[in-house]
C-alpha positions as CSV (number, residue, x, y, z in Angstrom):
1,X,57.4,19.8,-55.9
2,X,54.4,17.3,-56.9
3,X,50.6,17.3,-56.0
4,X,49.2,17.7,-53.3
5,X,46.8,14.1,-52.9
6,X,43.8,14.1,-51.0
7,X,43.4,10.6,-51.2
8,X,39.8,8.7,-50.2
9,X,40.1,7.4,-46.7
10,X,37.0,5.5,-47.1
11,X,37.7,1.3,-47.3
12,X,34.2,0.6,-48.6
13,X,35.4,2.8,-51.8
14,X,37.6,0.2,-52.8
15,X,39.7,1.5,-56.3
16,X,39.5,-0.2,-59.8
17,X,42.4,-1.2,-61.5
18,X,42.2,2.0,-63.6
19,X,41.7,4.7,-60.6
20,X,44.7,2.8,-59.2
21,X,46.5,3.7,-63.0
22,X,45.9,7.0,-63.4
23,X,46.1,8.2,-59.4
24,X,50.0,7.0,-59.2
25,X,50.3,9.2,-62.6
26,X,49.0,12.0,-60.7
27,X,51.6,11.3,-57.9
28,X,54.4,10.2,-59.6
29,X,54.7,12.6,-63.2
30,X,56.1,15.6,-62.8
31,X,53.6,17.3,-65.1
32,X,51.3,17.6,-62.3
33,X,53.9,19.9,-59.7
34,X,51.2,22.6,-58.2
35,X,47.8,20.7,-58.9
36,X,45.9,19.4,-55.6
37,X,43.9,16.3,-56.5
38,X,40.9,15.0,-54.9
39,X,40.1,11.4,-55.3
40,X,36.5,10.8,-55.2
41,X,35.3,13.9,-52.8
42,X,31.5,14.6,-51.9
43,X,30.6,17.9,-53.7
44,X,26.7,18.2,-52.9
45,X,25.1,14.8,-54.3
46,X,27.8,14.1,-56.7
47,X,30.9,12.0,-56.1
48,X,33.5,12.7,-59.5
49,X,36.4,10.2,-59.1
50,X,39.0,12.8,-59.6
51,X,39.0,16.2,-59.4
52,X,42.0,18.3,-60.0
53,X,42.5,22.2,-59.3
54,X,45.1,24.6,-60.3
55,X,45.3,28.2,-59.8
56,X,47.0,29.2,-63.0
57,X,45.6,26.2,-65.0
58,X,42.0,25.9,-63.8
59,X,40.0,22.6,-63.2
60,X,39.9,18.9,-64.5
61,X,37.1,16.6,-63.8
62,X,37.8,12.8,-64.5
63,X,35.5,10.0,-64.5
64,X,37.6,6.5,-64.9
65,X,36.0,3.6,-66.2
66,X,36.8,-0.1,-66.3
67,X,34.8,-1.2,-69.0
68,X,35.8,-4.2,-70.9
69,X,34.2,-2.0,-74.4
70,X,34.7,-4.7,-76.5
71,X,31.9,-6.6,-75.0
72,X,28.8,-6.8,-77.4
73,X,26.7,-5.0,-74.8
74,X,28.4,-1.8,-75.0
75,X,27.0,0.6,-78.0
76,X,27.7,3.1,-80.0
77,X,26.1,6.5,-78.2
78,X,27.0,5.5,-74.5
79,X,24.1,2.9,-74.5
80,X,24.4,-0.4,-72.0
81,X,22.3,-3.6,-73.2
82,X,20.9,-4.9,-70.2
83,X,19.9,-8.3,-69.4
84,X,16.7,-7.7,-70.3
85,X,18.1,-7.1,-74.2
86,X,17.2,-3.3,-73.6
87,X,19.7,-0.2,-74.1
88,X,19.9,2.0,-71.4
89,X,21.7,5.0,-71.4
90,X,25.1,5.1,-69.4
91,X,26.8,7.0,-71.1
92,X,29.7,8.6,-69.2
93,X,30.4,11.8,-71.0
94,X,26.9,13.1,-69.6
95,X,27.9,11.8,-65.7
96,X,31.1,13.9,-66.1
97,X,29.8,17.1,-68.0
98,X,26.3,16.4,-64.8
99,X,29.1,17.0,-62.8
100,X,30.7,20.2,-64.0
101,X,27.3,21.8,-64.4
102,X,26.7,21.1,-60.5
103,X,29.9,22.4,-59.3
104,X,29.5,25.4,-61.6
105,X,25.5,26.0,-60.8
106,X,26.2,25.8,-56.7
107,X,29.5,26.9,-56.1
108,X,30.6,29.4,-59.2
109,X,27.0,30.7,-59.7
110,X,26.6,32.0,-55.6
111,X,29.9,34.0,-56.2
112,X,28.5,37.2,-58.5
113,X,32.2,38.7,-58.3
114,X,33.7,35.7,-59.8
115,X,30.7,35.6,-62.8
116,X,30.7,39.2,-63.6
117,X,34.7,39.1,-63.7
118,X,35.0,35.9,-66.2
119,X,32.3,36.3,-68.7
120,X,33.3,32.6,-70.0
121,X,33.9,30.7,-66.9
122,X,32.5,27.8,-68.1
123,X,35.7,26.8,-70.1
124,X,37.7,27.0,-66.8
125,X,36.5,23.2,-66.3
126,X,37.9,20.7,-68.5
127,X,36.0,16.9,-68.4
128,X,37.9,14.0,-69.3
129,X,36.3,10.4,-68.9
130,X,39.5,7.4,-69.2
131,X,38.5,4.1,-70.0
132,X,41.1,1.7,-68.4
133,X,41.9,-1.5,-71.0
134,X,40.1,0.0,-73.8
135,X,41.0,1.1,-77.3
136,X,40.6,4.4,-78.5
137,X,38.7,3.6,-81.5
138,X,36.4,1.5,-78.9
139,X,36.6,4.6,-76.2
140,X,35.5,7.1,-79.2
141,X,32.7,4.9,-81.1
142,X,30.8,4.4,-77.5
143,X,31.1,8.5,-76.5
144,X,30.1,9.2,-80.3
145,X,28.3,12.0,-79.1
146,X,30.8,13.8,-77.7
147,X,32.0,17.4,-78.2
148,X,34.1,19.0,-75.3
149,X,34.5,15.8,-73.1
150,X,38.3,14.8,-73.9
151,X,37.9,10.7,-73.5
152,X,41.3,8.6,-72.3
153,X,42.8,5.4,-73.1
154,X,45.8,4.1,-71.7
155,X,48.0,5.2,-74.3
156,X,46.6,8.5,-73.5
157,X,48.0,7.9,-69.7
158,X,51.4,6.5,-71.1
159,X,51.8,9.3,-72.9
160,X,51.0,11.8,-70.4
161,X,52.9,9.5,-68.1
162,X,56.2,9.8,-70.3
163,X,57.9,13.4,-69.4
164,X,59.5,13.2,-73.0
């Protein structure tokens, strides 16, 4: 048994080497038999590269990204210096945790059954951002203000990737 893929069918939504990465770990290791992954579905306004769903285990949220961290425009605190010398904030532990609070405020919030049944639903949604070709000292210093997001490297894929 493996997951059940609901792959994007869209050719405009072309992958990035690291959505390419992780979605043959979801098809290939055997730690995901009995999720059903969506790659980047349409939930409302919000499009979350991966979201994963399983009965007995709950629900994962990922959010890849292909940044090359140890650029001198990425800093600490998810800020972006643009090419106007400015820091904007991109920081992609909020995008991810954004979209758990959607999916819980329109879907889990309209179902008073499921709310008055699970007191702390909110932990049934776990948010992980990976960043493709980064380190994880360079992966932890830019999400510095972290708390619940767990944040990826590739040696985080390997090793989920590795059944040993």
């Amino acid at each position: 048994m493996s997951a059940d893929i609901f792959e994007n069918i869209n050719p405009r939504d072309k992958r990035t080497e690291g959505e390419e990465k992780l979605l043959n770990v979801l098809k290939n290791s055997p730690r995901f038999d009995g999720w059903t992954v969506f790659e980047q579905p349409h939930i409302d306004s919000i499009k979350p590269d991966f979201i994963l769903l399983n009965p007995k285990k709950g629900v994962i949220i990922i959010e890849v990204k292909d940044w090359n961290l140890g650029l001198d425009i990425y800093e600490s605190g998810g800020y972006i210096r643009g090419t106007d010398r400015r820091l904007h904030k991109k920081d992609p532990v909020e995008q991810v945790e954004t979209y758990k609070n959607c999916i819980l405020k329109s879907d889990l919030n309209n179902s008073e059954d499921f709310v008055s049944k699970n007191n702390d639903y909110y932990g049934c949604i776990e948010t992980v951002v990976y960043f493709h070709g980064a380190s994880k000292e360079q992966a932890l210093s830019f999400c510095s203000n972290n708390t619940y997001t767990k944040i990826w490297t590739d040696c985080d894929i390997d090793n989920i990737n590795d059944i040993n």
